[in-house]
C-alpha positions in Angstrom: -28.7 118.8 -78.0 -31.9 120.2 -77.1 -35.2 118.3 -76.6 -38.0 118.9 -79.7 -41.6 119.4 -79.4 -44.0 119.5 -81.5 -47.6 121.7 -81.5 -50.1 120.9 -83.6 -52.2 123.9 -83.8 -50.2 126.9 -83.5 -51.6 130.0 -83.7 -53.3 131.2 -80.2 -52.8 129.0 -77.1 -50.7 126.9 -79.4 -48.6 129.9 -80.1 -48.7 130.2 -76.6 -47.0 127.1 -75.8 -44.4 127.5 -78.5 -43.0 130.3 -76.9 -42.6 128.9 -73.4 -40.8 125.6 -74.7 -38.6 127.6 -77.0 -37.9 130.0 -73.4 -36.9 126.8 -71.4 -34.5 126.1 -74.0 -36.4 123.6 -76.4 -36.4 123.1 -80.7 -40.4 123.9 -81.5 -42.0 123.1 -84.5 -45.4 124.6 -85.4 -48.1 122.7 -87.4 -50.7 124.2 -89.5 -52.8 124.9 -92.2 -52.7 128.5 -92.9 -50.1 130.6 -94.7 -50.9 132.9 -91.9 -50.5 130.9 -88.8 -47.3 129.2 -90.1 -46.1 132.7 -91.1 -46.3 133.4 -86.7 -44.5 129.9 -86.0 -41.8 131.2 -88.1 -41.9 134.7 -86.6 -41.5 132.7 -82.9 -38.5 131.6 -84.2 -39.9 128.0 -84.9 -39.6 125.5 -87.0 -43.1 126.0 -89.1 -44.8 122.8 -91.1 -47.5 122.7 -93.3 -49.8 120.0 -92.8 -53.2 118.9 -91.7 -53.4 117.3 -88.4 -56.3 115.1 -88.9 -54.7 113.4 -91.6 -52.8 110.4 -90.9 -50.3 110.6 -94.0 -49.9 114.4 -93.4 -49.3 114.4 -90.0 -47.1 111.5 -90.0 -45.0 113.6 -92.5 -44.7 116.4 -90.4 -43.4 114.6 -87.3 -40.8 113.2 -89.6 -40.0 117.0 -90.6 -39.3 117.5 -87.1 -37.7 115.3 -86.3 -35.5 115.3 -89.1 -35.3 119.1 -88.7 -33.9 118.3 -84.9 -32.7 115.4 -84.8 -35.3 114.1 -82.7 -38.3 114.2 -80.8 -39.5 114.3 -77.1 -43.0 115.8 -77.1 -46.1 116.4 -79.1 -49.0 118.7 -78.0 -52.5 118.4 -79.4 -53.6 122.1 -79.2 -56.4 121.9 -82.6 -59.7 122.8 -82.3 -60.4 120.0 -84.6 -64.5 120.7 -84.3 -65.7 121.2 -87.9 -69.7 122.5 -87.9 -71.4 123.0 -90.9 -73.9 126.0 -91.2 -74.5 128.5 -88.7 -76.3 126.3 -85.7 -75.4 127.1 -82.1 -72.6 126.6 -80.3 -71.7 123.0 -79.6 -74.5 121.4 -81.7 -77.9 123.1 -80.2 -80.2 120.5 -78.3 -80.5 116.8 -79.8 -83.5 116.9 -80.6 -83.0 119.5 -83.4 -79.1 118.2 -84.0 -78.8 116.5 -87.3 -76.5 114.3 -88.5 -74.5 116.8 -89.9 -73.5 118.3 -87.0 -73.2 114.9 -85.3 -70.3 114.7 -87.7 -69.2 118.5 -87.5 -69.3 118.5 -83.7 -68.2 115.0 -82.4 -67.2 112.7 -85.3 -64.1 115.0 -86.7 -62.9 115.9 -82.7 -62.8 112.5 -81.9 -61.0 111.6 -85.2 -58.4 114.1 -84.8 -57.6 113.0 -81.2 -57.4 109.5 -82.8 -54.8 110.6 -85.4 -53.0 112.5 -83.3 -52.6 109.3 -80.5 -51.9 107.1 -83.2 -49.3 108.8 -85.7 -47.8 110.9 -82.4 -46.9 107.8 -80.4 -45.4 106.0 -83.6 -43.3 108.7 -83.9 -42.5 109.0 -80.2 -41.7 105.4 -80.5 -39.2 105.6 -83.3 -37.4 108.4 -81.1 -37.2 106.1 -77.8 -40.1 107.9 -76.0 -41.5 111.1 -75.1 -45.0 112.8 -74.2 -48.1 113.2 -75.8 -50.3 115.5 -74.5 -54.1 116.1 -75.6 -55.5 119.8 -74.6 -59.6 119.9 -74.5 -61.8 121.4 -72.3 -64.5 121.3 -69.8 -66.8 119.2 -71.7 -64.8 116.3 -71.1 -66.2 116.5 -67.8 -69.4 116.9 -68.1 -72.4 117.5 -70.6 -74.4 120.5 -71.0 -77.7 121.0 -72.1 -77.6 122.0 -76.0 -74.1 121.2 -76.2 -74.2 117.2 -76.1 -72.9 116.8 -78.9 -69.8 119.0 -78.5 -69.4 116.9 -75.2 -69.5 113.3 -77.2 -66.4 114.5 -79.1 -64.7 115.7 -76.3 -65.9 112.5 -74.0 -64.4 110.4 -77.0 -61.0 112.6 -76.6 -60.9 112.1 -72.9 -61.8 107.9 -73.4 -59.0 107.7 -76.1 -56.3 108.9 -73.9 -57.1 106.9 -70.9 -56.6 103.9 -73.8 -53.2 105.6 -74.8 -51.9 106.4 -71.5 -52.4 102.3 -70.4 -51.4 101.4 -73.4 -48.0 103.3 -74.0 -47.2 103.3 -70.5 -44.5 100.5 -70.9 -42.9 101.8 -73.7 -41.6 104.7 -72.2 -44.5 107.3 -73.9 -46.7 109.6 -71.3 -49.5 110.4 -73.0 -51.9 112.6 -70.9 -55.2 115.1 -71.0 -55.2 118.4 -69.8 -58.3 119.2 -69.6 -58.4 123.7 -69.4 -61.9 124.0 -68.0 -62.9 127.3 -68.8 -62.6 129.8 -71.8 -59.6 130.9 -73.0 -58.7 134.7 -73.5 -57.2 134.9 -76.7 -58.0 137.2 -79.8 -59.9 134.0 -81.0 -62.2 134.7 -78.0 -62.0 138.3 -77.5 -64.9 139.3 -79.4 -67.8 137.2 -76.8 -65.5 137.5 -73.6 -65.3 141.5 -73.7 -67.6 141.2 -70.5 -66.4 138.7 -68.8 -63.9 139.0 -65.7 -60.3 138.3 -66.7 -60.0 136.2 -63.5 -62.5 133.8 -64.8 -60.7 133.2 -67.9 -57.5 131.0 -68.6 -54.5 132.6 -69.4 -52.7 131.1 -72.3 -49.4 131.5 -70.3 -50.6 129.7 -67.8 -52.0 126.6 -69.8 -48.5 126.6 -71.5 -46.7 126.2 -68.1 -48.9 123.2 -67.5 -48.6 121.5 -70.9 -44.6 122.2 -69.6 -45.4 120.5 -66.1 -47.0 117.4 -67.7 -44.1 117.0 -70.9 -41.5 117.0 -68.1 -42.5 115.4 -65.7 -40.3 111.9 -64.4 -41.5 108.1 -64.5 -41.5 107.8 -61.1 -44.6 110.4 -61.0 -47.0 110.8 -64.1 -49.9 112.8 -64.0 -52.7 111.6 -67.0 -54.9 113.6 -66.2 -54.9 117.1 -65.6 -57.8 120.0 -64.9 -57.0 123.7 -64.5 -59.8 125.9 -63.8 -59.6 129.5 -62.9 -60.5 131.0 -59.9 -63.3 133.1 -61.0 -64.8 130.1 -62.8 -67.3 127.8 -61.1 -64.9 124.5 -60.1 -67.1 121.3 -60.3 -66.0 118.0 -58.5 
């Protein structure tokens, strides 16, 4: 029987990372929220669920769906841009001293709760299958702030705290949970439109994120990696 993973998030990178576990020979199921995203999962050749990943209930179902659908599961991957901002303010929040608390809860509040549901309801279900691998993708602000983006950062700071929690926590039971932390933007026709300029060599490549979320799901007990930064090489790298 072949091992199951799960992508919440499905359309670009996590479209991306569909296709490389279904070429290594895994079951994939896709989860999402639009018609038109779930319509790709299925065109992959995956199994595609509707649900909402930031709900506990829905989620939970759609694990079950899974695993059900497979007969198990081995893996779940976090791939959401769970950010929700409301209005048209800039990028990541704008300075804190103009940042209401809207976008406190747009920004940080609803990434941080997503990463929380997705720990939670992913190692139950992990659990219930004898173990596996959760792995949460962010990016660079995990690392570090930037001016006019703090509030984007406090989410992903929150991410980044919650699985150094799960990763102590699940250790023992026989679940890896780990960041992977893509430092950089992403090309992707989500990004296309702003990174026309920009050198392809200082963008990730959703391939190559996909072969590490593959690196960290199989790695062995005797050698976990929790934490995990890719950066390319025509992006500054930051100790």
């Amino acid at each position: 029987m072949s091992k199951t993973v799960v992508v919440l998030g499905a359309r670009n990178l996590g479209g991306a990372i569909i296709d490389h576990f279904l070429e290594l020979g895994w079951s994939a199921a896709g989860v999402a929220r639009s018609e038109d995203t779930l319509a790709g999962v299925r065109d992959r050749g995956a199994l595609a669920v509707s649900a909402d990943a930031s709900d506990p209930a829905s989620l939970r179902g759609a694990l079950a769906r899974a695993r059900d659908e497979y007969g198990g599961l081995d893996a779940v991957v976090n791939a959401v841009t769970a950010a929700r901002p409301t209005g048209a303010g800039p990028f990541g929040g704008g300075e804190l001293a103009h940042a209401d608390l809207d976008g406190f809860r747009g920004w940080t509040v609803a990434v941080a709760e997503q990463a929380f549901v997705f720990l939670s309801e992913g190692s139950a279900a992990l659990r219930d299958c004898g173990g596996g691998a959760l792995i949460q993708i962010t990016g660079g602000s995990s690392r570090r702030a930037m001016p006019g983006r703090g509030l984007w950062a406090a989410g992903a700071f929150a991410t980044r705290a919650l699985v150094q929690a799960a990763a102590q926590e699940l250790r023992g039971q026989g679940i890896h949970a780990a960041l992977l932390a893509v430092d950089a933007t992403i090309e992707s026709p989500k990004t296309e439109a702003f990174t026309r300029e920009t050198p392809r060599e200082a963008l990730a490549d959703m391939g190559e994120v996909a072969r590490a979320v593959a690196f960290l799901v199989e790695q062995g007990p005797r050698a976990l990696t929790h934490e995990l930064v890719v950066t390319p090489a025509g992006e500054r790298w930051v100790p």
